[in-house]
C-alpha positions in Angstrom: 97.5 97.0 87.7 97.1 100.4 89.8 93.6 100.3 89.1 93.3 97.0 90.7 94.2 98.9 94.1 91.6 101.3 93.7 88.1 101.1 95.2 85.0 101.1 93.2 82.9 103.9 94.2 80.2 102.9 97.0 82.6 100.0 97.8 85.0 99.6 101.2 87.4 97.4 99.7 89.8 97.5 96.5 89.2 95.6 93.4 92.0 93.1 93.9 90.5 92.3 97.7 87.2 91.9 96.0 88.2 89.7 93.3 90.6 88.0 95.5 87.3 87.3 97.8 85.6 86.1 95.2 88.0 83.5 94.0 88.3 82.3 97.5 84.4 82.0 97.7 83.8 80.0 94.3 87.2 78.0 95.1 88.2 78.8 91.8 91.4 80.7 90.0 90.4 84.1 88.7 91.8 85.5 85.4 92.0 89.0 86.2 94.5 87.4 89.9 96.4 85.2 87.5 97.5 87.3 85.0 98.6 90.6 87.2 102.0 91.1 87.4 104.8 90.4 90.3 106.3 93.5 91.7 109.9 93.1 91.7 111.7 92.8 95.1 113.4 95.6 95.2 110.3 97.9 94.6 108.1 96.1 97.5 109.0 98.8 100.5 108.0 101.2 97.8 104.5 99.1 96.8 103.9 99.0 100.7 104.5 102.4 101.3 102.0 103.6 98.6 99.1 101.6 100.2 100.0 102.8 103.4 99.8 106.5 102.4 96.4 105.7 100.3 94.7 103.4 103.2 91.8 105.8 104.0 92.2 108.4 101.6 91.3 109.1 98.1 94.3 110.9 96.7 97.9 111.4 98.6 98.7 114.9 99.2 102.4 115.9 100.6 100.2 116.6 103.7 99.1 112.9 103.9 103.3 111.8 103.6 104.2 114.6 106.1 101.9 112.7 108.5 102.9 109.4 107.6 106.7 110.4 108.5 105.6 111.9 111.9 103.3 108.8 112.9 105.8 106.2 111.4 109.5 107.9 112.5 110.0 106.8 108.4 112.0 109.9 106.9 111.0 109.6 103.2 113.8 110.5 100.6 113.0 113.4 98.3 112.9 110.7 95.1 110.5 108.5 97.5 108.1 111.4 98.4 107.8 112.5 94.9 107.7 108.6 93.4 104.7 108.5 95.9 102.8 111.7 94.2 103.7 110.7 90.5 102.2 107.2 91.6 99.2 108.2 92.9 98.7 110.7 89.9 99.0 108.2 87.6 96.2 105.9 89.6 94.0 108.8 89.7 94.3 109.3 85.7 93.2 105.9 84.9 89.9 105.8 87.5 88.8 108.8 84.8 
C-alpha cells in the first residue's frame, strides 16, 4: 500500500489521489480503493507525519525531518525519526 502514495513518474499527484479521482469521475467503486488496508489508529500521527515529510520531495533525508522539526515546533523522538527513514526506504525499494 506504500506504493499507492507514490507518484508515477511525469505525474503531480499519487496513485491513490489518481485513482481516487477517477472513481469520483466514473461514479463508481474502484478495486484497487476497496481493498487497501485501514491504518490502525494508533499509527495515524505516524501515517501523517510521513506524507508531510515526503509532500514535495522524492526521498526523506534526516535533512528534510531536521526542517520539518524547525518549521513545525514538532520534536521528533529518536524511534520516530528513524521509523520515518526505514519507511521511506522501504517505499523507495518497491518503485524499483
Amino acid at each position: 500500500m506504500i506504493k499507492a502514495h507514490t507518484r508515477p513518474k511525469g505525474f503531480k499527484k499519487s496513485r491513490l489521489a489518481i485513482f481516487t479521482e477517477i472513481a469520483k469521475r466514473k461514479n463508481r467503486p474502484n478495486k484497487f480503493l476497496e481493498d487497501r488496508p485501514d491504518c490502525p489508529f494508533e499509527m495515524l500521527y505516524l501515517w501523517s507525519l510521513y506524507n508531510a515529510l515526503l509532500k514535495g520531495s522524492d526521498n526523506i533525508l534526516w535533512s528534510d525531518i531536521r526542517a520539518y522539526e524547525d518549521v513545525s515546533g514538532v520534536k521528533l523522538t529518536p524511534f520516530e525519526a528513524n521509523l520515518m527513514i526505514d519507511i521511506d526506504l522501504i517505499r523507495r525499494n518497491q518503485s524499483d
